[in-house]
C-alpha positions in Angstrom: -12.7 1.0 13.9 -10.3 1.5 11.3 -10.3 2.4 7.5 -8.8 -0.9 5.5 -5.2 0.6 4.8 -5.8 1.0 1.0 -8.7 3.2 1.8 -7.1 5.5 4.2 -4.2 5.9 1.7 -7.0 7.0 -0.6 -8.8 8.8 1.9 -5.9 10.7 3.5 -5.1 11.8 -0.4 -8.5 13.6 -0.6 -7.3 17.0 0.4 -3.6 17.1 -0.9 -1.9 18.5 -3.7 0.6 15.9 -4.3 2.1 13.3 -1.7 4.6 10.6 -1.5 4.7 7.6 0.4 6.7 8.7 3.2 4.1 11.9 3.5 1.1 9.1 3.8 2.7 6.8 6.3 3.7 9.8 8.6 0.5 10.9 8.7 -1.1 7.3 9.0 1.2 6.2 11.5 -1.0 6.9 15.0 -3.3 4.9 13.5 -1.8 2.2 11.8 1.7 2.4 12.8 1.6 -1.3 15.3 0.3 -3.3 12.4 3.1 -5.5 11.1 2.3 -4.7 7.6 3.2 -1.2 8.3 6.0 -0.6 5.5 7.0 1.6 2.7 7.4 -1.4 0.3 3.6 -2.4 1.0 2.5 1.4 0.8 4.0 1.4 -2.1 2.3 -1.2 -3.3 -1.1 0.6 -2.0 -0.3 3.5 -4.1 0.3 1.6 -7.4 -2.5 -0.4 -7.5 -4.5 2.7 -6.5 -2.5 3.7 -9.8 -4.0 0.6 -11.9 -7.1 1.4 -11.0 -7.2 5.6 -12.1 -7.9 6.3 -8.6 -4.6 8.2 -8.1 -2.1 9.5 -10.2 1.8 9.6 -10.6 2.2 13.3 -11.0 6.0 13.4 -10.3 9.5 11.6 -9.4 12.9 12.8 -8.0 16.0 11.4 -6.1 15.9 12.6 -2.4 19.1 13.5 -1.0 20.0 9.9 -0.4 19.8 8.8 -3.9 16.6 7.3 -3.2 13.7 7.6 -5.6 10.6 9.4 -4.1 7.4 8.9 -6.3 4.4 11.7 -6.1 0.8 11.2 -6.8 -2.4 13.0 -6.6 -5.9 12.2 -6.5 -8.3 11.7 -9.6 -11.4 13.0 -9.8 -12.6 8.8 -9.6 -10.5 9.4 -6.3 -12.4 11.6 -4.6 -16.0 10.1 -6.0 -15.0 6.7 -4.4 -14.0 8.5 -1.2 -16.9 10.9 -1.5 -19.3 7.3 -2.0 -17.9 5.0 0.3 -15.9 7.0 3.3 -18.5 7.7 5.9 -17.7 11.3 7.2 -16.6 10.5 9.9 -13.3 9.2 9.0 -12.7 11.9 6.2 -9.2 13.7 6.7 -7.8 11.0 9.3 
């Protein structure tokens, strides 16, 4: 059984410093990777509304080397209470 996507984002977040989307999706990609909905725009999405809600935060931005805007966020402390509260262990730290 599987995490909903918007709670593994959250969930895989729990122990990093900072991440972008790319760094989520690689490491979410042996699980999720087949599901059609699998895509940077929708993680995206994931990641902003995790925004809206003051799970996560932006903490940075920068142009890669393609001219391509790459987006950081952390964790909030509401972050890790809502995966501390509704993330069995199990699936901690996919």
């Amino acid at each position: 059984m599987l995490l909903p996507s918007r709670t593994a984002v959250l969930n895989q977040m729990y122990d990093q410093k900072e991440v972008d989307v790319t760094q989520i999706m690689e490491k979410l990609k042996a699980q999720y990777g087949h599901e059609k909905q699998f895509n940077e725009k929708l993680y995206l999405e994931h990641m902003m509304a995790l925004e809206a809600n003051g799970l996560v935060e932006l903490t940075s931005y920068d142009l890669d080397n393609n001219d391509k805007l790459v987006i950081y966020y952390k964790i909030t402390n509401d972050g890790m209470t809502t995966v501390d509260k509704y993330v069995d262990k199990k699936y901690r730290s996919v």
